[in-house]
N, CA, C and O atoms as CSV, one atom per row, in Angstrom:
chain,resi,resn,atom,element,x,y,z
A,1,UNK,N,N,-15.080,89.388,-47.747
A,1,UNK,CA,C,-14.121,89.494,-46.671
A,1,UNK,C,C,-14.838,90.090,-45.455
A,1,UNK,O,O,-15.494,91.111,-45.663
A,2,UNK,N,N,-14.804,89.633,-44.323
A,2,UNK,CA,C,-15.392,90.013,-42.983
A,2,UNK,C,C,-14.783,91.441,-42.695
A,2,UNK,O,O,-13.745,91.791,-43.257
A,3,UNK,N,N,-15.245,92.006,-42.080
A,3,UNK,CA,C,-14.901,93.498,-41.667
A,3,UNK,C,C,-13.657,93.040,-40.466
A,3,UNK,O,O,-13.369,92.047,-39.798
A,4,UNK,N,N,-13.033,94.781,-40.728
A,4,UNK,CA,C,-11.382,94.197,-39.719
A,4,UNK,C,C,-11.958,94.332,-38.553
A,4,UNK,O,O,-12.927,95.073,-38.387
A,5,UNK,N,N,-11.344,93.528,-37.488
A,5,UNK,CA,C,-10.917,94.686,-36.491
A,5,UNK,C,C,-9.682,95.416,-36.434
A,5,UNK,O,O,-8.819,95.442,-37.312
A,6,UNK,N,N,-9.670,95.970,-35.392
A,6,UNK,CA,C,-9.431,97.330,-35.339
A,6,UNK,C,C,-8.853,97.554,-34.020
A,6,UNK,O,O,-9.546,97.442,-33.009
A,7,UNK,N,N,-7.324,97.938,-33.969
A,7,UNK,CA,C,-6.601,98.550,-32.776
A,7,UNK,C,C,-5.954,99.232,-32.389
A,7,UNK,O,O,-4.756,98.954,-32.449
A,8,UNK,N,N,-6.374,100.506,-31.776
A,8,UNK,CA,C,-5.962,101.721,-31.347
A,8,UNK,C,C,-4.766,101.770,-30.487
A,8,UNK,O,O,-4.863,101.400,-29.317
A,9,UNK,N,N,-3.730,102.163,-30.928
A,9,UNK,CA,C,-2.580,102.222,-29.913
A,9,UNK,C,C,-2.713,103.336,-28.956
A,9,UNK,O,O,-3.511,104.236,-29.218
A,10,UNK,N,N,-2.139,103.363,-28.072
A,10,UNK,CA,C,-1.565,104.311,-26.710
A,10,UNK,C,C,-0.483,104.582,-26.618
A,10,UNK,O,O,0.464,103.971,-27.113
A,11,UNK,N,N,-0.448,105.752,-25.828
A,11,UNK,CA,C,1.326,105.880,-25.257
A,11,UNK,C,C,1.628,104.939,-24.934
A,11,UNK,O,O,2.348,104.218,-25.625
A,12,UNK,N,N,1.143,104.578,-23.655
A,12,UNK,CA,C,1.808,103.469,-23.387
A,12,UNK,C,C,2.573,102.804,-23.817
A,12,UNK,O,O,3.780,102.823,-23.574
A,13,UNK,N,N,1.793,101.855,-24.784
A,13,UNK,CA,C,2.082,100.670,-25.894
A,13,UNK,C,C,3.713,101.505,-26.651
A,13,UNK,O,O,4.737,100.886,-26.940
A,14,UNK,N,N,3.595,102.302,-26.736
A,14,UNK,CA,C,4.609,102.868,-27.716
A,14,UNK,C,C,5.860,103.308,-27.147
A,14,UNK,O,O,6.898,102.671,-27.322
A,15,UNK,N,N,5.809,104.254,-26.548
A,15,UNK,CA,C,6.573,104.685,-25.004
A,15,UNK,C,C,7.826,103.836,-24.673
A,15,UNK,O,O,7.867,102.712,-24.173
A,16,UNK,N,N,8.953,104.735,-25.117
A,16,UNK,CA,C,10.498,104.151,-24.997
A,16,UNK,C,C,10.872,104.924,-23.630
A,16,UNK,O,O,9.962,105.212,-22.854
A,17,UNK,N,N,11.853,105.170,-23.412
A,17,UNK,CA,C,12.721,105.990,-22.527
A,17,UNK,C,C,14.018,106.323,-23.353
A,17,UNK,O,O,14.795,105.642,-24.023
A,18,UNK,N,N,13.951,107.321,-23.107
A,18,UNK,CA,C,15.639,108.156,-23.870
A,18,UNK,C,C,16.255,109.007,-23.069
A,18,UNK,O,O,15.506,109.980,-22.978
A,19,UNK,N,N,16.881,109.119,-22.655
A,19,UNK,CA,C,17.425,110.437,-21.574
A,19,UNK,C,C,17.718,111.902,-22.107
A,19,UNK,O,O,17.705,112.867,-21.343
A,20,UNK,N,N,17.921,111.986,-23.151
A,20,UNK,CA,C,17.890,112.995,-23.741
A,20,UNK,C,C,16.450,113.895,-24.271
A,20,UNK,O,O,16.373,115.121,-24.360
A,21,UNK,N,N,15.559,113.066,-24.526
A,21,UNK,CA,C,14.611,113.789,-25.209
A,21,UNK,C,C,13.153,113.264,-24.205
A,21,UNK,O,O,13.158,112.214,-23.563
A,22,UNK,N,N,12.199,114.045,-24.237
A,22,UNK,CA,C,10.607,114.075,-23.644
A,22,UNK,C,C,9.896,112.824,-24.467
A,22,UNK,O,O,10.342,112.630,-25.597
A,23,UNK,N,N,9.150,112.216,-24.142
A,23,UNK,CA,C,8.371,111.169,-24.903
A,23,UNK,C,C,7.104,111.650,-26.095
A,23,UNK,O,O,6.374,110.945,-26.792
A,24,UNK,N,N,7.235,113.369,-25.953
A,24,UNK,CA,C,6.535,114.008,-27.329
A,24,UNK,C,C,7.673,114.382,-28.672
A,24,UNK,O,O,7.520,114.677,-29.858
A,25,UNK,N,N,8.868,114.190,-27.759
A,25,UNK,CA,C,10.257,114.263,-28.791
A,25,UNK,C,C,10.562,113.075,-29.837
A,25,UNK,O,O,11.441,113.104,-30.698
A,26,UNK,N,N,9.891,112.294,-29.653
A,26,UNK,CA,C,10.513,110.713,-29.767
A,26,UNK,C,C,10.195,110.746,-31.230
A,26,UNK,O,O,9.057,111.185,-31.397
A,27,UNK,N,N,10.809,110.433,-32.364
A,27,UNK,CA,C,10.430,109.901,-33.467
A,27,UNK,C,C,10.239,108.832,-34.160
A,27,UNK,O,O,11.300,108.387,-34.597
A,28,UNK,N,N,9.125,108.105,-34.504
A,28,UNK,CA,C,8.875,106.661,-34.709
A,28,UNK,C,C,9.004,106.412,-36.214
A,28,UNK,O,O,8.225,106.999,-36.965
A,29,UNK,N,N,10.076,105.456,-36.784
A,29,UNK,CA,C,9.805,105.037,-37.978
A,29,UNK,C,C,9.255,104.056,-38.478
A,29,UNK,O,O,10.021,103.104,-38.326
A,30,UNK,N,N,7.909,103.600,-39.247
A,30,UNK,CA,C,7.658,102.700,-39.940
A,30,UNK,C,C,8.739,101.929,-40.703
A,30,UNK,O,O,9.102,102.644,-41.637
A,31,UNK,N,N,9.461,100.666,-40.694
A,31,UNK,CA,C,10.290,99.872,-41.609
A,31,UNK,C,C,9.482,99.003,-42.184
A,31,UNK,O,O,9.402,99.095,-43.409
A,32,UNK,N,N,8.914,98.258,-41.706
A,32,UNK,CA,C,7.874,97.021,-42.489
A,32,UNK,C,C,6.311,97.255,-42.442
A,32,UNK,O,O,5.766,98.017,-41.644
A,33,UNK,N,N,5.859,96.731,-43.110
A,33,UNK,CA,C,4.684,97.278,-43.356
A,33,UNK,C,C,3.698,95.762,-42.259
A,33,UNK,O,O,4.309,94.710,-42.451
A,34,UNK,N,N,2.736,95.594,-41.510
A,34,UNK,CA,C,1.866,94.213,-41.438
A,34,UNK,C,C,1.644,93.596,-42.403
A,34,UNK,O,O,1.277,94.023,-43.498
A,35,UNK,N,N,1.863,92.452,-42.059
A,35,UNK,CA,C,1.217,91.526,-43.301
A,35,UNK,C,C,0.350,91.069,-43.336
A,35,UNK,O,O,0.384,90.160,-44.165
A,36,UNK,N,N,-0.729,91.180,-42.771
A,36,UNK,CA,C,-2.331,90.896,-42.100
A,36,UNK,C,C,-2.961,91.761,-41.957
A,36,UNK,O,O,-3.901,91.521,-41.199
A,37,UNK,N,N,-2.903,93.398,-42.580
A,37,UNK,CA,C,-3.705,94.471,-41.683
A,37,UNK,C,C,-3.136,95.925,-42.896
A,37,UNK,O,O,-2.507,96.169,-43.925
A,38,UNK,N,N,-3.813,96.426,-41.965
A,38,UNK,CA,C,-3.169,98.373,-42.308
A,38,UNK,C,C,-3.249,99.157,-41.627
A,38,UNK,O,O,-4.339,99.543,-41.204
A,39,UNK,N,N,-2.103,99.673,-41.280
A,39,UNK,CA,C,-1.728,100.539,-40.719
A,39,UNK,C,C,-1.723,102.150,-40.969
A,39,UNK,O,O,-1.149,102.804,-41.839
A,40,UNK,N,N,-2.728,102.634,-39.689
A,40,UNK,CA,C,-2.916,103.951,-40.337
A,40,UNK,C,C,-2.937,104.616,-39.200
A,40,UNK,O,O,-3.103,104.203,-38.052
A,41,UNK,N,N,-2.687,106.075,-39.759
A,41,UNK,CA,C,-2.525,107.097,-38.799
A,41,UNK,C,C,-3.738,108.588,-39.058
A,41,UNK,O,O,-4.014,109.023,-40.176
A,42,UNK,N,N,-3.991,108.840,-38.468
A,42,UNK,CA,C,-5.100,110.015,-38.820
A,42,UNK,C,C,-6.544,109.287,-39.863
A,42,UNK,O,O,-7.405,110.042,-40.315
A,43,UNK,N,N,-6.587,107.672,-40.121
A,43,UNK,CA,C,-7.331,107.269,-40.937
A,43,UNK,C,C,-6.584,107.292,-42.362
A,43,UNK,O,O,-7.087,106.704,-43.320
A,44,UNK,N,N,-5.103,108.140,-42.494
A,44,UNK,CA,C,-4.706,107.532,-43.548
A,44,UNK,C,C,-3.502,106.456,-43.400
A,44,UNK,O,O,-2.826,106.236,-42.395
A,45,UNK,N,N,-3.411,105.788,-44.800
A,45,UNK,CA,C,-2.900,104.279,-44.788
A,45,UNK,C,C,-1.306,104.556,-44.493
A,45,UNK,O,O,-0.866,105.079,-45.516
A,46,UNK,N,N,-0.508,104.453,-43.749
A,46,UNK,CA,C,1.073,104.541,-43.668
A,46,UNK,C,C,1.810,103.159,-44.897
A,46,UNK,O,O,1.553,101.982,-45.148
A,47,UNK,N,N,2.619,104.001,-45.281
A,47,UNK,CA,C,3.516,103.272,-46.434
A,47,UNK,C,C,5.009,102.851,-45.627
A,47,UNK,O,O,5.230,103.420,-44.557
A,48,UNK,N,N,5.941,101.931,-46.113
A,48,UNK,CA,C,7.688,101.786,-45.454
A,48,UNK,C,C,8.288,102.949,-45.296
A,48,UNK,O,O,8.711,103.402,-46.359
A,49,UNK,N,N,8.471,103.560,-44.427
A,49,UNK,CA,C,9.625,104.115,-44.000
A,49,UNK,C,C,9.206,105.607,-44.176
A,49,UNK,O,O,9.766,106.465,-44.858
A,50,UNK,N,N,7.781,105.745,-43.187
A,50,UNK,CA,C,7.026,107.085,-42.914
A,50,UNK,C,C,7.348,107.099,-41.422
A,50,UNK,O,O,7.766,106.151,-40.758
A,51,UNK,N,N,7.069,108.398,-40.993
A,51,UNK,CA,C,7.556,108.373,-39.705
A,51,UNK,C,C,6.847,109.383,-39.170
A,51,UNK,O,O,6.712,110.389,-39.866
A,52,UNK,N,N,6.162,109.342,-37.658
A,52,UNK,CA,C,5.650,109.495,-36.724
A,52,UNK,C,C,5.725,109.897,-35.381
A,52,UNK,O,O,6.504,109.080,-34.891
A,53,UNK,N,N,5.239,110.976,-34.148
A,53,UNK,CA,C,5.930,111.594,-33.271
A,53,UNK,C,C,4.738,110.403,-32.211
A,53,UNK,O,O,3.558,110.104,-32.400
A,54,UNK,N,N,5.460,110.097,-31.408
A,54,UNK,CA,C,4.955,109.858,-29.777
A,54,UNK,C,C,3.380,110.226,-29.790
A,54,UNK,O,O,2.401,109.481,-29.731
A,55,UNK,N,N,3.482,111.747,-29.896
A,55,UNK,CA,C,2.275,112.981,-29.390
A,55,UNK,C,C,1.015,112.186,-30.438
A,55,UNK,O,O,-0.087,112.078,-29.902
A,56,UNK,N,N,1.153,111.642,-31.884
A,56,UNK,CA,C,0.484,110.988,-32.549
A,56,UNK,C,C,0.059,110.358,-32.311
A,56,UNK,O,O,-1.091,110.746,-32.101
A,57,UNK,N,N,0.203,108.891,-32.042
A,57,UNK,CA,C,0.056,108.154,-31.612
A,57,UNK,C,C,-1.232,107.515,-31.144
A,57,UNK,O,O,-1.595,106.341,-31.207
A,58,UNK,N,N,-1.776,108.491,-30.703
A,58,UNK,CA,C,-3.352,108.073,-30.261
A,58,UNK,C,C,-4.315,107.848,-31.244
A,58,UNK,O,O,-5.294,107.105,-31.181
A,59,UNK,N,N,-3.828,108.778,-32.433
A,59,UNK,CA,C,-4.942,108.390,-34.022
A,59,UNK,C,C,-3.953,107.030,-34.947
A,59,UNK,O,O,-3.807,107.043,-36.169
A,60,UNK,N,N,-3.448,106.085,-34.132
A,60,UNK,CA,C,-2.333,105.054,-34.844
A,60,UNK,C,C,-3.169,104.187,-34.410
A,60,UNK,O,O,-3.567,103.917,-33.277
A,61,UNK,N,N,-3.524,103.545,-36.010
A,61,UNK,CA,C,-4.492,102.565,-35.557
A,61,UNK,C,C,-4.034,101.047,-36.687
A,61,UNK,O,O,-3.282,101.159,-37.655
A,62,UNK,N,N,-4.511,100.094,-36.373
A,62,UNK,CA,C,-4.152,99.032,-36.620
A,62,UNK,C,C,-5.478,98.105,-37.077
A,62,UNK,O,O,-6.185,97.595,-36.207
A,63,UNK,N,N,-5.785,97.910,-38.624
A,63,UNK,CA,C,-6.488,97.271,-39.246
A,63,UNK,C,C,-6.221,95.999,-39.608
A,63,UNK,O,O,-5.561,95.822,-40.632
A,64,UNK,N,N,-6.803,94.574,-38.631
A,64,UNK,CA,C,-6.299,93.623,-38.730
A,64,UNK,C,C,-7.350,92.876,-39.703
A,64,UNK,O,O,-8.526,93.004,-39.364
A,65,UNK,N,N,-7.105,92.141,-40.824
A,65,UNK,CA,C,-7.501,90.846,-41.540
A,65,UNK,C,C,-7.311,89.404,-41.138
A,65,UNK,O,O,-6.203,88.871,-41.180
A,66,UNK,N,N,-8.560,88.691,-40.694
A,66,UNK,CA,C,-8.283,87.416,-40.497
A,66,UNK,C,C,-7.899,86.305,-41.868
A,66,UNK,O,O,-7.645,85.121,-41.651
């Protein structure tokens, strides 16, 4: 199997608007998992229905399989 690439998310990319809460408030839930890749955070693998702050985000990375 060829080595993945590999894609680092940003605020940006992630970045809702809520009126109530700061964009380090925000809580992100994993529901489905990729079906081409793995998804990880800090370098470890995220499982369904783990969940994640905004402020994270920058170690959320995305292991794609061709």
């Amino acid at each position: 199997m060829p080595p993945a690439l590999t894609n680092t998310f940003t605020i940006n990319e992630l970045e809702i608007q809520d009126s109530d809460n700061a964009p380090a408030e925000l809580i992100y839930t994993l529901v489905t998992l990729p079906q081409h890749g793995i998804l990880k955070l800090n370098n470890v693998k995220l499982t369904s229905w783990k969940y994640f702050y905004t402020i994270g985000c920058q170690q959320l990375t995305l292991e794609i399989y061709p």
